[in-house]
N, C-alpha and C positions, 0 to 999 in steps of 0.2 A: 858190624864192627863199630866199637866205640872207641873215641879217643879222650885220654884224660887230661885238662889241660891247666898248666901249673899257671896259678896268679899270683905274683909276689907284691908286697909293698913297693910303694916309689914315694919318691920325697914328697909326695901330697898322701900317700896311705891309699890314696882310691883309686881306682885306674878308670880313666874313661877312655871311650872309642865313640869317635863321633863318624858317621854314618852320610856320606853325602852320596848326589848324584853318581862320582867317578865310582860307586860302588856297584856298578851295573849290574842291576838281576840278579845278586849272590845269594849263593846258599851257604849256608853254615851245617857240616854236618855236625850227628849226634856226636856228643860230648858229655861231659861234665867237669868240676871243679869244685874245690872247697869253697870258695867265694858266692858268696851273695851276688846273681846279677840282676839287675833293675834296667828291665829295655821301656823304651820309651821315645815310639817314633813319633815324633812332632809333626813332620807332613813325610807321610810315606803311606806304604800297606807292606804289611810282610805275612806269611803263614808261620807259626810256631806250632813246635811240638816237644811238648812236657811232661815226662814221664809218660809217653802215651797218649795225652791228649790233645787233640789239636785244636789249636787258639789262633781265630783269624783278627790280627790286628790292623787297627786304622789307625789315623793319625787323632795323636791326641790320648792315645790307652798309656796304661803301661802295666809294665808284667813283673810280675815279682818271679827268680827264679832262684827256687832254696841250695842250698849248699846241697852236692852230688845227686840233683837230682839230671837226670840226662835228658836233654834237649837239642833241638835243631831248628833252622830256620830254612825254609823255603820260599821261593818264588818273591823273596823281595824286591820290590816294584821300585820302581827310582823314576825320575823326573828331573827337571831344572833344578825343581825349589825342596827337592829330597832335603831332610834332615834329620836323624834318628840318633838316639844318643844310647849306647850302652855302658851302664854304672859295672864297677865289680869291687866291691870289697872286699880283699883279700880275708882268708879263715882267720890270720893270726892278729890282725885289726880286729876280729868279731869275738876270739875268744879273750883278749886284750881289756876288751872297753865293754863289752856286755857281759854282766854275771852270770851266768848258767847259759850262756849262752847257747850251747845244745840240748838244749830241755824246750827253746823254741822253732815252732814254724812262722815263716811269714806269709801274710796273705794279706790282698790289697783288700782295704777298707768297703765296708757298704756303703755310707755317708758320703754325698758328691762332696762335701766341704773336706774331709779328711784328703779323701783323693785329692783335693786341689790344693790343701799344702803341701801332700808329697812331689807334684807335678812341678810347687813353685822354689821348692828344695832342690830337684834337681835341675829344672834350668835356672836357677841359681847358681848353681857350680858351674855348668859351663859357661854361664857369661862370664864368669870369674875365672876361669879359663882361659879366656881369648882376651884378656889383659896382660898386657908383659908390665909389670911394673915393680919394685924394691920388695912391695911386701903382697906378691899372688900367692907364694905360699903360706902364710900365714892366715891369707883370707880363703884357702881353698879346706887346710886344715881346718877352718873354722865351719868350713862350709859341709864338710864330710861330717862332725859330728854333729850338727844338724840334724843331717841326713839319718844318721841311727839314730839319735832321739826319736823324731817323726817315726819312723821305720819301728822301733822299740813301743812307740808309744800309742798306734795308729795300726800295726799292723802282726803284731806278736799273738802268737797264739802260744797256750800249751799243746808242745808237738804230740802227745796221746791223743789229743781231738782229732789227730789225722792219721790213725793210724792205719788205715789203707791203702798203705802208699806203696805204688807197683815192687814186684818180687824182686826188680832187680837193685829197686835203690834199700831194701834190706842187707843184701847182700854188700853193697859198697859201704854202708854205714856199717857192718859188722865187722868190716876188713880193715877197722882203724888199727 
């Protein structure tokens, strides 16, 4: 059983879900969605599963997961100092601001230094997140397109390079 799950814009364009301790041992079943998700647990461990593959994450990775591709998370571990951040782009932000934008795949960078602007792009945002001040939305909007620069610039592929991508997420991509 899969569930499709709708991400709409909000007055910052990017939706995050920040991940603490109270999130005891969650699983996340399979799913998918148009949005771009970017996980990215700071200190935690979770088990992912992406199109099929399973990705055991620590603290400190992070995961690029493409538009409709189906995934789940399992056995996320929590602690005191748990904190894991998940990004979602909404589809209509990606077809909006990126030119062909479905013509690409994203995939995290080989170069540790790439990885560590995308890393310092996204806790970027949430520290600018947990500012209440006159102008957070202005700096969180500024902070999102960032985030696709980096993300466009650092981790864009053309989607033909990947084109064995399991049967089913053919099938979602053809039922646009």
């Amino acid at each position: 059983m899969y569930r499709h799950e709708m991400v709409e814009p909000s007055q910052q364009l990017l939706k995050l879900i920040v991940h603490t301790n109270s999130f005891a041992n969650g699983n996340v079943l399979r799913h998918w969605h148009q949005a771009i998700e970017i996980d990215y647990p700071i200190e935690g461990t979770a088990d992912f599963t992406i199109s099929g593959k399973r990705i055991s994450s620590k603290s400190g990775d992070v995961l690029i997961i493409n538009s409709n591709e189906i995934h789940s998370v399992d056995n996320m571990n929590t602690n005191k100092n748990t904190l894991a951040l998940t990004f979602l782009i909404p589809y209509e932000i990606l077809i909006k601001e990126i030119p062909n934008y479905e013509s690409y795949w994203f995939v995290l960078p080989k170069k540790r230094e790439e990885v560590a602007i995308i890393k310092h792009d996204l806790y970027l945002y949430y520290q600018h997140s947990q500012i209440e001040d006159e102008y957070r939305n202005l700096q969180l909007k500024s902070d999102m397109f960032l985030i696709l620069h980096d993300l466009l610039k650092y981790c864009s592929h053309d989607k033909t390079q990947f084109m064995d991508f399991p049967e089913s997420l053919h099938y979602i991509n053809w039922q646009k």
